[in-house]
N, C-alpha and C positions, 0 to 999 in steps of 0.2 A: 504494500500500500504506500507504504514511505517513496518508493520506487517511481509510482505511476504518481503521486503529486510534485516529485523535484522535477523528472519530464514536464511534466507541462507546465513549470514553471518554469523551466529553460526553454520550451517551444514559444513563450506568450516572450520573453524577454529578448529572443530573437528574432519576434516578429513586428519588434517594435523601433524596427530597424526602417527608414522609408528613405526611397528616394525623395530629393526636397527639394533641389538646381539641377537642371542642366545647361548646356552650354554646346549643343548643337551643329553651329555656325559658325563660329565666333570670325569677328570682322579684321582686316589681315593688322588693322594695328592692335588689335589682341591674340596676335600669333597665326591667325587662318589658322585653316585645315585640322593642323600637326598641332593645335592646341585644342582642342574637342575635352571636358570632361564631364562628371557626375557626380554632384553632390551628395551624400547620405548624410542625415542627421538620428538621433539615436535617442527619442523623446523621454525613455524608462529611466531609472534611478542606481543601473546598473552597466558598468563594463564591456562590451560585446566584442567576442574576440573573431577576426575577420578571414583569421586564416580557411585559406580554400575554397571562400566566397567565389561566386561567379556572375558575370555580366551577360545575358542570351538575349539572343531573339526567338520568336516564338518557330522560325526554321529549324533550329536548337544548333545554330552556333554559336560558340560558348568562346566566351573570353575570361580568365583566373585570373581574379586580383590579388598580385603578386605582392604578399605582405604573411607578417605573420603581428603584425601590430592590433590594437583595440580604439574600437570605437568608443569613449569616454561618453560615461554617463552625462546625457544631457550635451553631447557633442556633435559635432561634424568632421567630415573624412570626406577628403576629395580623393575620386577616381580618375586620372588624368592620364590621357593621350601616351604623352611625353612631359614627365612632372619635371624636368629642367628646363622645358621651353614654359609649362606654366609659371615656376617660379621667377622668372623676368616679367610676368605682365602682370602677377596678382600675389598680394603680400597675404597671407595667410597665417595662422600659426597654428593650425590643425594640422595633421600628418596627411599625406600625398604618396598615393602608391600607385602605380604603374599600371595601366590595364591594355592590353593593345586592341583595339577595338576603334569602328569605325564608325560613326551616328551616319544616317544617312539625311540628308539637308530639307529631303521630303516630309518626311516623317515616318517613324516606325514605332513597334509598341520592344520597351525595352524592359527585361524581368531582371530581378535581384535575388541570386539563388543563394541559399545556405550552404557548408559544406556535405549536407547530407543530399542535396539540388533539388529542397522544396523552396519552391518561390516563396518571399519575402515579400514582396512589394512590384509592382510594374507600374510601368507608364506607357500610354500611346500619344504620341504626340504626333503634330499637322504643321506645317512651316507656314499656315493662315492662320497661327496662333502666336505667330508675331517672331521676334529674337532671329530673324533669319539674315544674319551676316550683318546687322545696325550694331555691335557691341552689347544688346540686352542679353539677359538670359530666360529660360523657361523658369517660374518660381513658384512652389507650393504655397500658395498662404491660403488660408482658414479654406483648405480641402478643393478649392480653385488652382487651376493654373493657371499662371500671369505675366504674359513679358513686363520686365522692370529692369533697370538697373541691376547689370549681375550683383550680388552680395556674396561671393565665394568665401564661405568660413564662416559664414557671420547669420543670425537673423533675419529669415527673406524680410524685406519693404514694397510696400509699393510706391514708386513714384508718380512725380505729378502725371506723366504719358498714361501708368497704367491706370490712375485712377480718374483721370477724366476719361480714357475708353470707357473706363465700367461705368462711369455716370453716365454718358453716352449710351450704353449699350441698355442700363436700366429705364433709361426714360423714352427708349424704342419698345419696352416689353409694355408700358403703360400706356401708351397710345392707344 
């Protein structure tokens, strides 16, 4: 019994792992291409250790984030391209591991697998959803997705851009 309550106390603790930024596009004075990454933040009260995590797509090819470091209670952990060419365009002070993977500028739906490779978290994103090569990024806030002002490491925000779209876009639904 003791058994099957720490399991799903370590399944619920793992699963509270979300993707939160991406960064898709990124415009060439934020590195183009070769700087692509993905935010994870880790909203639980506990540690989450990331070794043998995986980045898929629902074709199931799999990209391993190359780390055996922890996602700090209440933190963020960037997924980058090429974590050398990110660390020239974004100051950070969460840890940055390596994933070699490719976003596709379209949009794709992208999964966050555990080392056992039950999905954690996904996302499907549309390059009509904005961040496509202007320097914004994709941002989780209150369970919406929102181009804004990248916030890598930090707090998604919205900005003024994103928040007169959404005023904008509210005062289309009340017509």
């Amino acid at each position: 019994m003791v058994f099957i309550v720490l399991f799903s106390c370590m399944a619920f603790v793992a699963s509270a792992v979300r993707i939160n930024e991406i960064m898709y596009s990124p415009s060439t004075e934020l590195g183009g291409t070769y700087n692509e990454w993905i935010e994870l933040y880790n909203p639980s009260e506990n540690p989450i250790n990331l070794s043998n995590w995986l980045i898929a797509d629902p074709d199931n090819h799999t990209f391993e984030v190359l780390t055996t470091d922890v996602i700090e209670a209440n933190g963020y952990f960037i997924l980058a391209k090429k974590p050398d060419n990110f660390s020239q365009y974004y100051n950070v002070t969460c840890p940055v591991a390596r994933v070699v993977f490719s976003l596709n500028n379209n949009g794709e739906e992208v999964l966050l697998k555990n080392s056992s490779g039950d999905v954690i978290d996904n996302l499907t994103y549309d390059n009509s959803w904005g961040a496509d090569g202007n320097g914004n990024s994709l941002q989780l806030i209150n369970g919406t997705w929102i181009e804004s002002d990248h916030t890598a490491g930090l707090e998604n925000q919205i900005n003024e851009i994103a928040h007169n779209f959404a005023v904008h876009f509210l005062s289309l639904i009340h017509i």
